[in-house]
PDB file with one MODEL, atoms N, CA, C and O in Angstrom:
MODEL        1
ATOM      1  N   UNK A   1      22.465 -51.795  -1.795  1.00  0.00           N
ATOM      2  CA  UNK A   1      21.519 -52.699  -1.187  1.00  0.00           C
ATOM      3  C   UNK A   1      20.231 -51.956  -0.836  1.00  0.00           C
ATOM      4  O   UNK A   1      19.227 -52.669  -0.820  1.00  0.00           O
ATOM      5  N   UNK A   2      20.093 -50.890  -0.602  1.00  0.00           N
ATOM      6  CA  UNK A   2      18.978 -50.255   0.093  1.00  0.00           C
ATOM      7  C   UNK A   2      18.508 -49.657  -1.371  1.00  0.00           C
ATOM      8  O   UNK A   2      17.438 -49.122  -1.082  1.00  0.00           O
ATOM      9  N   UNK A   3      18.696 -49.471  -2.645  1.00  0.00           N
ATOM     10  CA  UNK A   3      18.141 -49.155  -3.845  1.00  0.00           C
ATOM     11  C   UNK A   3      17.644 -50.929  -4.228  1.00  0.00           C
ATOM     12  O   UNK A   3      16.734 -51.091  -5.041  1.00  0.00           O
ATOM     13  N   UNK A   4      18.200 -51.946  -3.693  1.00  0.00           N
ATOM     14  CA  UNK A   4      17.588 -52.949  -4.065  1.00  0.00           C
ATOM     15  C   UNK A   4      16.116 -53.089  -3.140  1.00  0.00           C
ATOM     16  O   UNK A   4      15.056 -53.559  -3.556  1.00  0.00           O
ATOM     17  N   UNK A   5      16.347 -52.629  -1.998  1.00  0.00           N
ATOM     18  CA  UNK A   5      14.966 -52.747  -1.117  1.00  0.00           C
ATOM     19  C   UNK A   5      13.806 -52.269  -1.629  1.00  0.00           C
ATOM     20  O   UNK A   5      12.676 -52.742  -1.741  1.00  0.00           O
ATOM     21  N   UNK A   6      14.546 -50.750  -2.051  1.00  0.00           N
ATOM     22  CA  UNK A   6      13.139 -50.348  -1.913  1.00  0.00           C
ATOM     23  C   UNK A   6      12.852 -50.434  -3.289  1.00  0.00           C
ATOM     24  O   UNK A   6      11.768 -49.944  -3.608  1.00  0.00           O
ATOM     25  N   UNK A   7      13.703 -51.048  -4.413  1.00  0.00           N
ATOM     26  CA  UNK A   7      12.814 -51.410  -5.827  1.00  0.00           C
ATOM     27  C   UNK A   7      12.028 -52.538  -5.262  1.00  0.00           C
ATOM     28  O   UNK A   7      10.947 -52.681  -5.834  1.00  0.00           O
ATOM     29  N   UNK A   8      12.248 -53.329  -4.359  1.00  0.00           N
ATOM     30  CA  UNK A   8      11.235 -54.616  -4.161  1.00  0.00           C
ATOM     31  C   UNK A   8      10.236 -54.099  -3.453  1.00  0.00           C
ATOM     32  O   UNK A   8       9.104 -54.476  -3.756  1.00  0.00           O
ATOM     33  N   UNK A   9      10.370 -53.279  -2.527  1.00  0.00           N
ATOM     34  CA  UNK A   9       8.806 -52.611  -1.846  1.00  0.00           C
ATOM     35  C   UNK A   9       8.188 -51.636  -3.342  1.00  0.00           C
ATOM     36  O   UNK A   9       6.986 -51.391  -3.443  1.00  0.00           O
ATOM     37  N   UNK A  10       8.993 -51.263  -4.185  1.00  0.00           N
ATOM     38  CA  UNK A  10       8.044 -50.484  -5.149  1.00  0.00           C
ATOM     39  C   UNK A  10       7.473 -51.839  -6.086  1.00  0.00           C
ATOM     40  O   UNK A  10       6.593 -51.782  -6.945  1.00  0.00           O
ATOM     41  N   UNK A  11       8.018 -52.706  -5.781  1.00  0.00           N
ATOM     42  CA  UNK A  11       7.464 -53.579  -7.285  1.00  0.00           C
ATOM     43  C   UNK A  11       6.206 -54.695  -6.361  1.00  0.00           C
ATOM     44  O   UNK A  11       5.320 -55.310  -6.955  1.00  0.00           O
ATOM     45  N   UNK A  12       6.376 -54.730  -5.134  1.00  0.00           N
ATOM     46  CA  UNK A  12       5.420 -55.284  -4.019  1.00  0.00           C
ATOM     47  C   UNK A  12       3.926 -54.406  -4.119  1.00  0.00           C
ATOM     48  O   UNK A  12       2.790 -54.875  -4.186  1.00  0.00           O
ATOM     49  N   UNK A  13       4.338 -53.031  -4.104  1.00  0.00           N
ATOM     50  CA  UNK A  13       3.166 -51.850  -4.328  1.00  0.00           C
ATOM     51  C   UNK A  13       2.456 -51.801  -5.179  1.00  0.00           C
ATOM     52  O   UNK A  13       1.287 -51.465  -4.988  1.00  0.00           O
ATOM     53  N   UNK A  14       2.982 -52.158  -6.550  1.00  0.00           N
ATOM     54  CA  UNK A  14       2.196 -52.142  -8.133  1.00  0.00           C
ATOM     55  C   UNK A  14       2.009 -53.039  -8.184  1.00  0.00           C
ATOM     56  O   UNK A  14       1.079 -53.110  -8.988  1.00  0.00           O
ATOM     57  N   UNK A  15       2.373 -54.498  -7.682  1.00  0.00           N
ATOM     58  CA  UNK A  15       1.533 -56.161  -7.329  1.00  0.00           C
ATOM     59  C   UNK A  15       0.088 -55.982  -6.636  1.00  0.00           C
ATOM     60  O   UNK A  15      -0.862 -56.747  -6.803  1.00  0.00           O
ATOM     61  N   UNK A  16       0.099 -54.762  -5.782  1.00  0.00           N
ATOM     62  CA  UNK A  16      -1.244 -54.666  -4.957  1.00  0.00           C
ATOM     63  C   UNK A  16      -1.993 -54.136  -5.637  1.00  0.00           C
ATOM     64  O   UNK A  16      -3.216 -54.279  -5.652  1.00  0.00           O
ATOM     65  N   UNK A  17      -1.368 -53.485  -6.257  1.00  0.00           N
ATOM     66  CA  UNK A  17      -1.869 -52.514  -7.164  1.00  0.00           C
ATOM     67  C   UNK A  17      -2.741 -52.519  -8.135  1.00  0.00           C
ATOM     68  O   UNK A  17      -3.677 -51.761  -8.388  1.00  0.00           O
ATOM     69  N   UNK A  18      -2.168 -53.847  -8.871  1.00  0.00           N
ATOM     70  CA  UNK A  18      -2.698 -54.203 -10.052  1.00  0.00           C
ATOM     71  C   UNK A  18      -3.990 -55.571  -9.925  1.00  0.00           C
ATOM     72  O   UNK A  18      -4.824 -55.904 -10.767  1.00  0.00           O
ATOM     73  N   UNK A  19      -3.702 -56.201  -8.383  1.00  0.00           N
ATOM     74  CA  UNK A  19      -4.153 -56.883  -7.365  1.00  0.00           C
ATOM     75  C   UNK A  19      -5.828 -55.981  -7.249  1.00  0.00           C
ATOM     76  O   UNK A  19      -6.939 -56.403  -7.568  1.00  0.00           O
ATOM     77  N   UNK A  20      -5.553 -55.059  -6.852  1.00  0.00           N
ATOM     78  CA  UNK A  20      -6.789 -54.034  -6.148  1.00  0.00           C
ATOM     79  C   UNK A  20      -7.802 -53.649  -7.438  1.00  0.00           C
ATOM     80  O   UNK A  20      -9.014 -53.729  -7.234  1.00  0.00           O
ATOM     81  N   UNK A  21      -7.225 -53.152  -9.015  1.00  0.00           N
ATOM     82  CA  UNK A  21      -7.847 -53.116  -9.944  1.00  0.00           C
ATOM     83  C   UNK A  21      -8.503 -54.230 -10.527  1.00  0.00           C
ATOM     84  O   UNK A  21      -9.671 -54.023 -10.855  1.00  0.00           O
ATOM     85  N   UNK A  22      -7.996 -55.472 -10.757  1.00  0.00           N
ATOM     86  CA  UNK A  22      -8.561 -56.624 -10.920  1.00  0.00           C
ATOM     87  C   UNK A  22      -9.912 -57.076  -9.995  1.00  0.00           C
ATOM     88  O   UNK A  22     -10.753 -57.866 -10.424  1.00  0.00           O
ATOM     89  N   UNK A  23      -9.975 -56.502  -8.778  1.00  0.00           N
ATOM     90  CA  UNK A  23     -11.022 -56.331  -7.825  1.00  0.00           C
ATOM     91  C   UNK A  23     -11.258 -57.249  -6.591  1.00  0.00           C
ATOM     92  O   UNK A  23     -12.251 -57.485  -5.901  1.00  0.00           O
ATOM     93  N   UNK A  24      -9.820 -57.726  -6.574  1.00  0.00           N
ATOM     94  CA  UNK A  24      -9.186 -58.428  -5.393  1.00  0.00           C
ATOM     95  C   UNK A  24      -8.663 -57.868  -4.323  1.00  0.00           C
ATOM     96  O   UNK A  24      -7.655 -57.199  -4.554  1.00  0.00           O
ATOM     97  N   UNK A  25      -9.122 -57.936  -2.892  1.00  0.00           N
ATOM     98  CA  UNK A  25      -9.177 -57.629  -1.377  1.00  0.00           C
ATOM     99  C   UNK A  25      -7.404 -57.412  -1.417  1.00  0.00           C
ATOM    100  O   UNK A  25      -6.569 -58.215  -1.833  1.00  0.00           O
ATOM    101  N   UNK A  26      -7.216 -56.236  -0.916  1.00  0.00           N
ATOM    102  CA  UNK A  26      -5.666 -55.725  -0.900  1.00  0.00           C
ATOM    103  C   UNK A  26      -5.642 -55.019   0.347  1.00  0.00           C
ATOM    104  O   UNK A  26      -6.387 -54.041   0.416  1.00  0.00           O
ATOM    105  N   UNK A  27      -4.809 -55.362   1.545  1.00  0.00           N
ATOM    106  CA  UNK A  27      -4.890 -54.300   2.421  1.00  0.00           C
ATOM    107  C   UNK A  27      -3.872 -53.390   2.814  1.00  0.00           C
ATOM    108  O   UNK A  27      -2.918 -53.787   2.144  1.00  0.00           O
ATOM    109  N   UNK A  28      -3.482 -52.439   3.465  1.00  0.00           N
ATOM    110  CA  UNK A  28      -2.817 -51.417   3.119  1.00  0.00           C
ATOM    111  C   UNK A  28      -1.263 -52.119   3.480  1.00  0.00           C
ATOM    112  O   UNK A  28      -1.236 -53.175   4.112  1.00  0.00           O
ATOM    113  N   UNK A  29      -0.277 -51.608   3.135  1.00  0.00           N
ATOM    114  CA  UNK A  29       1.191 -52.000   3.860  1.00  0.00           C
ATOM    115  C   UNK A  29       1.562 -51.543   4.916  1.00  0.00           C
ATOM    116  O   UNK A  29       1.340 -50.384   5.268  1.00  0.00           O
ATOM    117  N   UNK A  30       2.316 -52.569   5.718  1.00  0.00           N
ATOM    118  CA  UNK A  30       1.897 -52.092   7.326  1.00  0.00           C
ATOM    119  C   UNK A  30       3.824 -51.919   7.994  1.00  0.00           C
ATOM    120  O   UNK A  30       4.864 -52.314   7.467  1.00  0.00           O
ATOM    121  N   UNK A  31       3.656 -51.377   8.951  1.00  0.00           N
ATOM    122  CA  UNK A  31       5.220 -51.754   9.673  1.00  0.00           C
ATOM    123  C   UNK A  31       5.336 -53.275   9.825  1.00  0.00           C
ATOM    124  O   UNK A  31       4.383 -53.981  10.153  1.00  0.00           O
ATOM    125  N   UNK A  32       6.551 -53.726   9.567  1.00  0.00           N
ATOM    126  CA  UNK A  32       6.826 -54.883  10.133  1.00  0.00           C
ATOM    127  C   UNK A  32       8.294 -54.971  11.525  1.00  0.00           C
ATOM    128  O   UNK A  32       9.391 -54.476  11.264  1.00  0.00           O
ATOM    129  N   UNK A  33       8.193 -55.227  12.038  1.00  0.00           N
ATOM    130  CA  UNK A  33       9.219 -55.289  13.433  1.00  0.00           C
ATOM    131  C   UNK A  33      10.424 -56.244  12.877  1.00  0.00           C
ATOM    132  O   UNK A  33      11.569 -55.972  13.241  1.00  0.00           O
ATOM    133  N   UNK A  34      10.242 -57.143  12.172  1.00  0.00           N
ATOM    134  CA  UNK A  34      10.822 -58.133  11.553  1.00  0.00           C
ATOM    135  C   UNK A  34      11.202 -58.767  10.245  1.00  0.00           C
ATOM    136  O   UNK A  34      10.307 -59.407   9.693  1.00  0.00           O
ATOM    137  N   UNK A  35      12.291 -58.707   9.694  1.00  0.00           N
ATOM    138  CA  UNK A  35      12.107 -59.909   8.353  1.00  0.00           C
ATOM    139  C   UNK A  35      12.930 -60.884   8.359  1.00  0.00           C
ATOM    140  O   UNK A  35      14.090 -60.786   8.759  1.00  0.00           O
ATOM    141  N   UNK A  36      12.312 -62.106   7.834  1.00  0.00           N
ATOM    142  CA  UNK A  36      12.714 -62.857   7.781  1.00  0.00           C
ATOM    143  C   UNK A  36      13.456 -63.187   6.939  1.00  0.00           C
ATOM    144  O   UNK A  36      14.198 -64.114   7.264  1.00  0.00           O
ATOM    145  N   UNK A  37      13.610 -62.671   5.627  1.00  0.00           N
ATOM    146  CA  UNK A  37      14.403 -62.953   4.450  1.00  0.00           C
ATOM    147  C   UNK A  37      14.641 -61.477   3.895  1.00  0.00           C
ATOM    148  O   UNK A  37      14.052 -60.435   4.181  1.00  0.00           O
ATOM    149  N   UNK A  38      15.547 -61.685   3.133  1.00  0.00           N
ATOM    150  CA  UNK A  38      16.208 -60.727   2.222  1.00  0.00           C
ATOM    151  C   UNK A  38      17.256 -61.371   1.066  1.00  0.00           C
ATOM    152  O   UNK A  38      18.323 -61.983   1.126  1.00  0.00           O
ATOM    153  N   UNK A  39      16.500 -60.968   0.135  1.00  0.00           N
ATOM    154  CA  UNK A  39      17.221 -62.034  -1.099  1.00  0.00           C
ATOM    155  C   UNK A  39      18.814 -60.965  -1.093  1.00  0.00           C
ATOM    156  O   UNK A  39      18.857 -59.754  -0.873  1.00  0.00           O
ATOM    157  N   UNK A  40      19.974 -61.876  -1.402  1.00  0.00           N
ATOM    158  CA  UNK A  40      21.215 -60.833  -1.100  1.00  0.00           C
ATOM    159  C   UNK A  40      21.554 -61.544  -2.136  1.00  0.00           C
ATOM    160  O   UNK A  40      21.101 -62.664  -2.371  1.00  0.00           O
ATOM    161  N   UNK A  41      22.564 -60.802  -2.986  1.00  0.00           N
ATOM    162  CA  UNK A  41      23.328 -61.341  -4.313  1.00  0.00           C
ATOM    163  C   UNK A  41      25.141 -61.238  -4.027  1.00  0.00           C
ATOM    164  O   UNK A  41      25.552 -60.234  -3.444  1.00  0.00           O
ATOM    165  N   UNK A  42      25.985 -62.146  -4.401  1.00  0.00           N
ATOM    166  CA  UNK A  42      27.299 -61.864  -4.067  1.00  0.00           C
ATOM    167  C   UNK A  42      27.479 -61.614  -2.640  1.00  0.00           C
ATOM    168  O   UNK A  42      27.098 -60.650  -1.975  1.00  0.00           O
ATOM    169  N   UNK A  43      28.267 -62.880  -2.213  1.00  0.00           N
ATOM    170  CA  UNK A  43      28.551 -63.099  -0.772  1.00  0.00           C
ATOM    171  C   UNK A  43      30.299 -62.746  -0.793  1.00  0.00           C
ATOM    172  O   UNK A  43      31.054 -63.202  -1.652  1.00  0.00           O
ATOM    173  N   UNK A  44      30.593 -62.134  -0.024  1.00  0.00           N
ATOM    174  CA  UNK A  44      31.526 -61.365   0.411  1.00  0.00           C
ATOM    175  C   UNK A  44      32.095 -59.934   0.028  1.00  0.00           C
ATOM    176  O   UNK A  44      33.096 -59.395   0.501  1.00  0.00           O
ATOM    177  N   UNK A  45      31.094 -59.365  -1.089  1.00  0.00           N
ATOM    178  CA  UNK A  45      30.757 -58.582  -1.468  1.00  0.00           C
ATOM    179  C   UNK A  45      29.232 -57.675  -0.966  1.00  0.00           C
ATOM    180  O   UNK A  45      29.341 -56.711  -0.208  1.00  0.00           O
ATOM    181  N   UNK A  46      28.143 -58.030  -1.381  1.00  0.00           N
ATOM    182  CA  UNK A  46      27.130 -57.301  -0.582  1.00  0.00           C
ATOM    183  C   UNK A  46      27.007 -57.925   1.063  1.00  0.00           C
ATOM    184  O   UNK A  46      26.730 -57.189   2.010  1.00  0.00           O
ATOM    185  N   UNK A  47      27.142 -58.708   1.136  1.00  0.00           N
ATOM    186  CA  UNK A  47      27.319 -58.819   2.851  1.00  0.00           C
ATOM    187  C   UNK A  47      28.338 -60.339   2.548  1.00  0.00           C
ATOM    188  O   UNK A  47      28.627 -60.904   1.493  1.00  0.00           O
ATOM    189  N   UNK A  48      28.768 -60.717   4.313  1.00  0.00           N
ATOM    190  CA  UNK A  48      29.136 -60.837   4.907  1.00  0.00           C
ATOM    191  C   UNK A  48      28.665 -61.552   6.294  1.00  0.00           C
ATOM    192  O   UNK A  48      27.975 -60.875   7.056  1.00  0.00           O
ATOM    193  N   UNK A  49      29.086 -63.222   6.751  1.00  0.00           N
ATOM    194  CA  UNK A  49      28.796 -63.631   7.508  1.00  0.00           C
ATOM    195  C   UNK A  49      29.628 -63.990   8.875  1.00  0.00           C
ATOM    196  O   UNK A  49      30.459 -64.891   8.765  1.00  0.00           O
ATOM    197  N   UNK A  50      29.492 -63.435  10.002  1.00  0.00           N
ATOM    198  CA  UNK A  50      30.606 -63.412  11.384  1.00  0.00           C
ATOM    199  C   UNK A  50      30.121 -64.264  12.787  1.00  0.00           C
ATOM    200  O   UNK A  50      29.417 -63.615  13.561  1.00  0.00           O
ATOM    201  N   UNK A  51      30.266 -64.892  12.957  1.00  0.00           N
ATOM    202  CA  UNK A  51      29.802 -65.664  14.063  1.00  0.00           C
ATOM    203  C   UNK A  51      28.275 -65.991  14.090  1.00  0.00           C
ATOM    204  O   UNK A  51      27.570 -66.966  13.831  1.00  0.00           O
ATOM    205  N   UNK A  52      28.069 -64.457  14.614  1.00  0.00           N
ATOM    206  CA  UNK A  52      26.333 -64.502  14.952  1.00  0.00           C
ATOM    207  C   UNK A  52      25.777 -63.306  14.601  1.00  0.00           C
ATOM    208  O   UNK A  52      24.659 -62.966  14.988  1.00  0.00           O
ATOM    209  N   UNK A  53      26.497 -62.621  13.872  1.00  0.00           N
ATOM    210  CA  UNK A  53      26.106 -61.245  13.059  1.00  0.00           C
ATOM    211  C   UNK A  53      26.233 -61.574  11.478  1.00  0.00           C
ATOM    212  O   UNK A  53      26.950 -62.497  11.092  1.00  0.00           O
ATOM    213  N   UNK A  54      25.400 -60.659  10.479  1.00  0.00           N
ATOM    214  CA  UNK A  54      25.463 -60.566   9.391  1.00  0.00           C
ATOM    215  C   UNK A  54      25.584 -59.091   8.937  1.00  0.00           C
ATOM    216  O   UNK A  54      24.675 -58.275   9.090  1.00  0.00           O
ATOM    217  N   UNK A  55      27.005 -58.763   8.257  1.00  0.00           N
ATOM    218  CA  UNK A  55      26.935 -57.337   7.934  1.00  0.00           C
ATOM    219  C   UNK A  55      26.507 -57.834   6.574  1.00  0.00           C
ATOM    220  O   UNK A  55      26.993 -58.780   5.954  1.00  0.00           O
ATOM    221  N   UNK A  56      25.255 -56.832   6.115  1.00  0.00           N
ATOM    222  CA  UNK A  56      25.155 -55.946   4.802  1.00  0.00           C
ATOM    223  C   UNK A  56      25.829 -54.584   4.405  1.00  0.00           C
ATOM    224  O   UNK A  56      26.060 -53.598   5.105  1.00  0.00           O
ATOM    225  N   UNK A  57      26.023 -54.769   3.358  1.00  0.00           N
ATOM    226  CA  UNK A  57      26.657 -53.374   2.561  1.00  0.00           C
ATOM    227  C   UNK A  57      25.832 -52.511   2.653  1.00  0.00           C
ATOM    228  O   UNK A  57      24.793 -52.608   2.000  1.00  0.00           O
ATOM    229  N   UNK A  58      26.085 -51.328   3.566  1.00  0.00           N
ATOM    230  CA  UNK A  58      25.013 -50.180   3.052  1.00  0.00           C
ATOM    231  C   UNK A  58      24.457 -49.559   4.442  1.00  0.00           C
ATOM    232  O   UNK A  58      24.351 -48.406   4.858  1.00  0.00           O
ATOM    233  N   UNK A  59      24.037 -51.304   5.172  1.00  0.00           N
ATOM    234  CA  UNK A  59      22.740 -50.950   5.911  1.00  0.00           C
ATOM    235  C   UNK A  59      23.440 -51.840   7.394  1.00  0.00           C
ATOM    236  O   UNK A  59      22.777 -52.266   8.339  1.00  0.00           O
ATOM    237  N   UNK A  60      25.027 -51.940   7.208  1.00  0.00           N
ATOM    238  CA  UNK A  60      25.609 -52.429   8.877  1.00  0.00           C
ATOM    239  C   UNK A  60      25.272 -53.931   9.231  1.00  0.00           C
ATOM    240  O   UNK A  60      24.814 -54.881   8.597  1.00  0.00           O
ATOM    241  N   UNK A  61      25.768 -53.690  10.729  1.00  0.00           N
ATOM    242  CA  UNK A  61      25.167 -55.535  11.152  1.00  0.00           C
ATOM    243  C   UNK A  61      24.166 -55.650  11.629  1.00  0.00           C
ATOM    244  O   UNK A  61      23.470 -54.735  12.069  1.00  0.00           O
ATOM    245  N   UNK A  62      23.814 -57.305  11.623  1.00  0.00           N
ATOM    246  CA  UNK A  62      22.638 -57.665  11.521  1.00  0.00           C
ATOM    247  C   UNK A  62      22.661 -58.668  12.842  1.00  0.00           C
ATOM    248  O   UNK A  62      23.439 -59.593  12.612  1.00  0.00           O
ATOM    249  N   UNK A  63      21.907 -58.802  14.469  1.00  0.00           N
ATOM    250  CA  UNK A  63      21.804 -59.864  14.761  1.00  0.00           C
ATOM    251  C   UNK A  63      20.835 -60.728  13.934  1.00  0.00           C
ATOM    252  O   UNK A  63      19.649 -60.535  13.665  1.00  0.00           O
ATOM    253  N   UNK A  64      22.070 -62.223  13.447  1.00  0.00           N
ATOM    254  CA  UNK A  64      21.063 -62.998  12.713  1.00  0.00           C
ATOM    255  C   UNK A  64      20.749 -64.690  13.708  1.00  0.00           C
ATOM    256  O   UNK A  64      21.600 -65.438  14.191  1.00  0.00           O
ATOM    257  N   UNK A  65      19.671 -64.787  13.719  1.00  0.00           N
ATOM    258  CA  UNK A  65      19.526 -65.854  14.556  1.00  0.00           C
ATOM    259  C   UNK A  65      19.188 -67.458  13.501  1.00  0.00           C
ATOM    260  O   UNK A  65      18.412 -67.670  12.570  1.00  0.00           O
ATOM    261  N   UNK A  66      19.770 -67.957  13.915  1.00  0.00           N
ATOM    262  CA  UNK A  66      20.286 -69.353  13.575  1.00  0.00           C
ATOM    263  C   UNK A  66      21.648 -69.796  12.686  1.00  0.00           C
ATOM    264  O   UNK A  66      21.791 -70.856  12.077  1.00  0.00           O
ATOM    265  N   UNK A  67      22.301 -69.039  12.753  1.00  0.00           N
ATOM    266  CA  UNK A  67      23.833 -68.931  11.816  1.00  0.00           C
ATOM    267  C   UNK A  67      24.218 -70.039  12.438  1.00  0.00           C
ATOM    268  O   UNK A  67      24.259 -71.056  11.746  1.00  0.00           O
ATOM    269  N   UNK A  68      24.625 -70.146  13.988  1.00  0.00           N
ATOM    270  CA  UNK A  68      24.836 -71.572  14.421  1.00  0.00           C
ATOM    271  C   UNK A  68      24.638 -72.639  14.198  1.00  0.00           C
ATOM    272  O   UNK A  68      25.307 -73.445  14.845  1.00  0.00           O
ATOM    273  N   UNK A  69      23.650 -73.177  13.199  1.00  0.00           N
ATOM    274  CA  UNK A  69      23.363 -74.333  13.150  1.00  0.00           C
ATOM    275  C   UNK A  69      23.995 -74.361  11.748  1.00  0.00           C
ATOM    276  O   UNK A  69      24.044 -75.493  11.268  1.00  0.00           O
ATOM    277  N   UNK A  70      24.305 -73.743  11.269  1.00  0.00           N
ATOM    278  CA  UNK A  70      25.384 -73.672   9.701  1.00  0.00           C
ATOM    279  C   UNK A  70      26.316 -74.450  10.372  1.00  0.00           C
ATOM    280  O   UNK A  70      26.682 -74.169  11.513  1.00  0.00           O
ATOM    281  N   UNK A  71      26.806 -75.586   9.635  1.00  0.00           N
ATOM    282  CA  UNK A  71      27.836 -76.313   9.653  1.00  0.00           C
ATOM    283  C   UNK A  71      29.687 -75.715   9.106  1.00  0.00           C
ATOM    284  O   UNK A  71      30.043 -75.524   7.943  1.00  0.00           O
ATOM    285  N   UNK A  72      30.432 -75.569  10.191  1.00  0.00           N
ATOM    286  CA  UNK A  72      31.682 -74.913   9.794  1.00  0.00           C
ATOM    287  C   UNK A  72      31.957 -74.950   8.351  1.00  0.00           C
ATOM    288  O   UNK A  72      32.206 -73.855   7.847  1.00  0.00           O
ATOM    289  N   UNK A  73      31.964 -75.983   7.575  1.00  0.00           N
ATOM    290  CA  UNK A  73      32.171 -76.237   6.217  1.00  0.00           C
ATOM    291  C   UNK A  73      31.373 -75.548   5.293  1.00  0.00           C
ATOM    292  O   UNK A  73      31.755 -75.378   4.136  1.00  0.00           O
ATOM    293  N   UNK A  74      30.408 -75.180   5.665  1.00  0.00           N
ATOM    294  CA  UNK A  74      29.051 -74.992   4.600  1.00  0.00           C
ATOM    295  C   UNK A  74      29.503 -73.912   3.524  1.00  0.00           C
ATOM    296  O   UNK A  74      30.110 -72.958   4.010  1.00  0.00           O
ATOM    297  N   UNK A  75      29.374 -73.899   2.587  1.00  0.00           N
ATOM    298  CA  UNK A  75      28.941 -73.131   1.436  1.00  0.00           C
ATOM    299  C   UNK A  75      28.033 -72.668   1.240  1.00  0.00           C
ATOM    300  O   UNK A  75      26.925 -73.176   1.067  1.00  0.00           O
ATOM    301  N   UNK A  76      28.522 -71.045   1.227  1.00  0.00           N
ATOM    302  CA  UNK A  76      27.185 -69.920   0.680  1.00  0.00           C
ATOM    303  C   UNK A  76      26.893 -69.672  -0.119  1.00  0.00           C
ATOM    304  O   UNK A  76      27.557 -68.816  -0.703  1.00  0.00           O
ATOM    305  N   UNK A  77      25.654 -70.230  -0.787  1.00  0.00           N
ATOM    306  CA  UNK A  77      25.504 -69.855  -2.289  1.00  0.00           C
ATOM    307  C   UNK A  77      23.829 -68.657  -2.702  1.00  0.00           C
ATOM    308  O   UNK A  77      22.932 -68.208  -1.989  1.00  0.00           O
ATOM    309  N   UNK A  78      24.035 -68.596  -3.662  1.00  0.00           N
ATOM    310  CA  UNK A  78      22.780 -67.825  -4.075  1.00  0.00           C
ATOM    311  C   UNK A  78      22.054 -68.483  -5.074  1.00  0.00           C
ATOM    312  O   UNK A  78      22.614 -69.349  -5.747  1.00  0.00           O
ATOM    313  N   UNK A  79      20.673 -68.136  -5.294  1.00  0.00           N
ATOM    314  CA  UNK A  79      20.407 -68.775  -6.085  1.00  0.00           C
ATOM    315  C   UNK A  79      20.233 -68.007  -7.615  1.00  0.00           C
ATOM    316  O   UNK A  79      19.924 -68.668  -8.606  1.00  0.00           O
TER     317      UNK A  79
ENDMDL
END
């Protein structure tokens, strides 16, 4: 999982990249405190959903906020 991250921050970098040569306003990449998404592939395999935590493979648990409103029944799918 964490070789999937950081191919998406390297392929985010050469988007700016190629962004900045074209001669379009690019500004630098910054800390973020937060994310909101993370595309994950194979559920019960790369992570894992528990009450009100989400373990990922690799990188531990996650407080995830709004799991609660998932309906007991629901199905996890990917796209």
């Amino acid at each position: 999982m964490k070789q999937y991250l950081i191919k998406r921050l390297q392929s985010n970098n050469k988007s700016l990249k190629t962004l900045h040569a074209k001669g379009k306003k690019t500004g630098k990449i910054k800390y973020r405190k937060a994310l909101h998404s993370i595309p994950l592939m194979q559920y019960g395999i790369t992570y894992k959903i528990k009450d009100k935590t989400a373990h990922i493979q690799g990188l531990g648990d996650f407080k995830a906020i709004g799991i609660d409103q998932m309906p007991c029944n629901a199905e996890v799918a990917t796209l």
